[in-house]
C-alpha positions as CSV (number, residue, x, y, z in Angstrom):
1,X,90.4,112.7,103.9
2,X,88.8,113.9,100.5
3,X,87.5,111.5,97.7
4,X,86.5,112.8,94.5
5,X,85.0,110.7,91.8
6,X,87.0,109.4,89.0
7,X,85.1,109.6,85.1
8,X,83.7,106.3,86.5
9,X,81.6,107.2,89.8
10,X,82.2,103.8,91.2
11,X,86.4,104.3,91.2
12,X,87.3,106.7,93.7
13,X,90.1,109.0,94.4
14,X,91.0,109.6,98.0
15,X,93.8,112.3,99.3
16,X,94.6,111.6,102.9
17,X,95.2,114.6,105.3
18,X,99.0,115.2,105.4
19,X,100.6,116.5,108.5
20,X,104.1,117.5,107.8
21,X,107.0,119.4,108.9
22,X,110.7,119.6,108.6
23,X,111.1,116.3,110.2
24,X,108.6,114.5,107.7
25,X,105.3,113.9,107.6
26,X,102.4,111.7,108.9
27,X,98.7,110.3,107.6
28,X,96.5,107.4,108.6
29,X,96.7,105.1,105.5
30,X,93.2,103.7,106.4
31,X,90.8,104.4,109.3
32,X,87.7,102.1,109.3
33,X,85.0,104.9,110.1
34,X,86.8,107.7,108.2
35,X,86.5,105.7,104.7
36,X,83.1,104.4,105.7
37,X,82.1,108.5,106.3
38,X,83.9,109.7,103.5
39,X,83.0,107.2,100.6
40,X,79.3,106.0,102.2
41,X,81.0,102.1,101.3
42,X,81.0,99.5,104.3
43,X,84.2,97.1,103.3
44,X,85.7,94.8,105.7
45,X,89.6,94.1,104.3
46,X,90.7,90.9,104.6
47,X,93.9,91.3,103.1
48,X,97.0,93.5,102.6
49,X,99.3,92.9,99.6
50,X,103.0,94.8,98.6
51,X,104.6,94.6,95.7
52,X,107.8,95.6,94.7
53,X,108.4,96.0,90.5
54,X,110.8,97.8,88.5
55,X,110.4,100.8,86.1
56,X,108.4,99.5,82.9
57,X,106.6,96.4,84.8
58,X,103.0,96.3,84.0
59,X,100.6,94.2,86.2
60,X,97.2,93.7,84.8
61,X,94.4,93.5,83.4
62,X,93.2,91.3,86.6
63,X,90.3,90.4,88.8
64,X,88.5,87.6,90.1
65,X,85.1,86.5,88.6
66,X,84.4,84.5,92.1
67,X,85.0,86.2,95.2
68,X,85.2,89.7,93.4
69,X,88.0,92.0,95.2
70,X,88.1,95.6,96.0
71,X,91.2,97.3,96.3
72,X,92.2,100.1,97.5
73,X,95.4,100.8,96.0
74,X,98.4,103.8,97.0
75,X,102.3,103.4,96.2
76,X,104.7,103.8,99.5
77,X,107.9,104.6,97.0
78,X,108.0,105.5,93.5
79,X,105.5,106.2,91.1
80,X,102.8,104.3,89.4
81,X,99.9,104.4,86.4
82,X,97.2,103.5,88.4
83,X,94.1,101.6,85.9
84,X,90.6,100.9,87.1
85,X,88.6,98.8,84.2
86,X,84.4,98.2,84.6
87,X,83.7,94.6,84.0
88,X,80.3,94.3,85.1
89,X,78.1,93.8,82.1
90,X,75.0,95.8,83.7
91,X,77.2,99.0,84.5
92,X,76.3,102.0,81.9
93,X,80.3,102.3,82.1
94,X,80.9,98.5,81.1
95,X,84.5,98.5,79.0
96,X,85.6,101.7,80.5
97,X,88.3,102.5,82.1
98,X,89.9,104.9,84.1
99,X,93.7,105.9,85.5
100,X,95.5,107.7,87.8
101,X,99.4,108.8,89.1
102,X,100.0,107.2,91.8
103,X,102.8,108.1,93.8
104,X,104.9,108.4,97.3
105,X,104.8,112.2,96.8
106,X,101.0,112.8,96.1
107,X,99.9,109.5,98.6
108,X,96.8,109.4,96.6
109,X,94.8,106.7,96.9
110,X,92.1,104.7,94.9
111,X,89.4,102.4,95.3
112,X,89.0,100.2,92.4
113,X,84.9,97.8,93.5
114,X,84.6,94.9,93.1
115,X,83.4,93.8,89.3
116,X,86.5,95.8,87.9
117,X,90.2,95.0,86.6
118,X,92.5,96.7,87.8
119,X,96.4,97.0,86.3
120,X,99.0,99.1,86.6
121,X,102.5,100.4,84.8
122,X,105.7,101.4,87.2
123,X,106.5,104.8,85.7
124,X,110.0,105.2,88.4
125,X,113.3,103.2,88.4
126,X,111.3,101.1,90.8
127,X,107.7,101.3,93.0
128,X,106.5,99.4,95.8
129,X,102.5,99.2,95.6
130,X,100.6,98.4,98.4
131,X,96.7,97.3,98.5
132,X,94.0,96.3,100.7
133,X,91.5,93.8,99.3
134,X,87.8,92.4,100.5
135,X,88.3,89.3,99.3
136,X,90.8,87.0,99.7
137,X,93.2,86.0,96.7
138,X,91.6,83.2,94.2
139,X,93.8,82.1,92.0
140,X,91.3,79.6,90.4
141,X,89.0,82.6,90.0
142,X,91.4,84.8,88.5
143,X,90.6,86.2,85.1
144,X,93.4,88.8,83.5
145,X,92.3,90.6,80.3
146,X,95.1,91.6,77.8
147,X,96.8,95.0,79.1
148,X,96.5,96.9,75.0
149,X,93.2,95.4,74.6
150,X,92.4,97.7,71.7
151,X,88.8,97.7,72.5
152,X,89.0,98.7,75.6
153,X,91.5,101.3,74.8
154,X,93.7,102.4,78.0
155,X,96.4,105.0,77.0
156,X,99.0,104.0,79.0
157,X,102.0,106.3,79.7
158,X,105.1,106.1,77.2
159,X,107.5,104.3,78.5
160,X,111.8,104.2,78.1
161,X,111.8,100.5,77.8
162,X,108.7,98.2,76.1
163,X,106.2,96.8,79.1
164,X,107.5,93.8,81.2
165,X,104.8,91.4,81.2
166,X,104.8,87.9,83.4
167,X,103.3,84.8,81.4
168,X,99.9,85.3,83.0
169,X,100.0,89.2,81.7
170,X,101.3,87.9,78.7
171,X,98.5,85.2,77.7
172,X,95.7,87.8,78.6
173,X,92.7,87.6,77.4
174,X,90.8,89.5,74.9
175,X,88.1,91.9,76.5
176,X,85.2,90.4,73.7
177,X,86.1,87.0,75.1
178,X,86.9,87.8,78.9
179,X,84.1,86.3,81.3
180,X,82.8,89.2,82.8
181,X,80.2,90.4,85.2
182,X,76.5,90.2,85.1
């Protein structure tokens, strides 16, 4: 596998090796000791999650300020913006976000610490996204910070149809007001 750094250190890209021939094509989606060589991080997953959304769904801003999760986030079909946002007060990145194209074709993957929000926008007619997490899901914990927050700034991708939000996405919070990290 390769990672590479995103603009913020702590978010990392990872590009599985691909074997492939006419028939297909294989990779190992995770491998304990290859992450833990590759990326220097010692995680223990506790949970796998898969969603299914349609083209113009956007899930996010979210994380949970008690049992913080890592993710680490790929798409098995269709294609996904992928966003990463540092919530930890103390970071010298604090309020700054990253994103990435995630999709079935590239089968990158990217690891989104704990201490972040993490979102994302389904760019195909439909995506399933799948995710690994550290921590197990809190709802009482769960904070979600408005997806256009204009402070924190994402660009997200121009889409053929306005963002489909759920109520939660909807009611986000602004990022001045959001409880955040120490």
């Amino acid at each position: 596998m390769k990672v590479t750094p995103t603009a913020i250190p702590d978010v990392l890209l990872i590009e599985p090796r691909v074997f492939g021939d006419v028939r297909g094509f294989f990779f190992e989606s995770f491998n304990q000791r290859a992450f833990a060589t590759a990326t220097g991080l010692d995680v223990n997953f506790v949970q796998d999650n898969h969603s299914r959304s349609q083209q113009g769904v956007l899930r996010g801003l979210h994380y949970q300020i008690r049992q913080p999760q890592g993710k680490l986030v790929r798409v098995a079909a269709g294609e996904v913006f992928d966003v990463a946002v540092d919530v930890r007060r103390s970071s010298p990145t604090f309020g700054k976000w990253v994103g990435v194209l995630l999709s079935a074709e590239n089968k990158l993957q990217m690891w989104v610490p704990p201490g972040f929000a993490h979102g994302f926008v389904v760019l195909s007619e439909a995506a399933e996204f799948l995710y690994k997490t550290t921590d197990y899901y809190a709802p009482e914990h769960e904070q979600c910070i408005a997806w256009n927050d204009p402070s924190i700034g994402v660009v997200w991708p121009a889409l053929p149809v306005a963002p489909q939000l759920s109520a939660k996405d909807q009611a986000g919070k602004p990022f001045v007001s959001a409880p955040v990290f120490d």
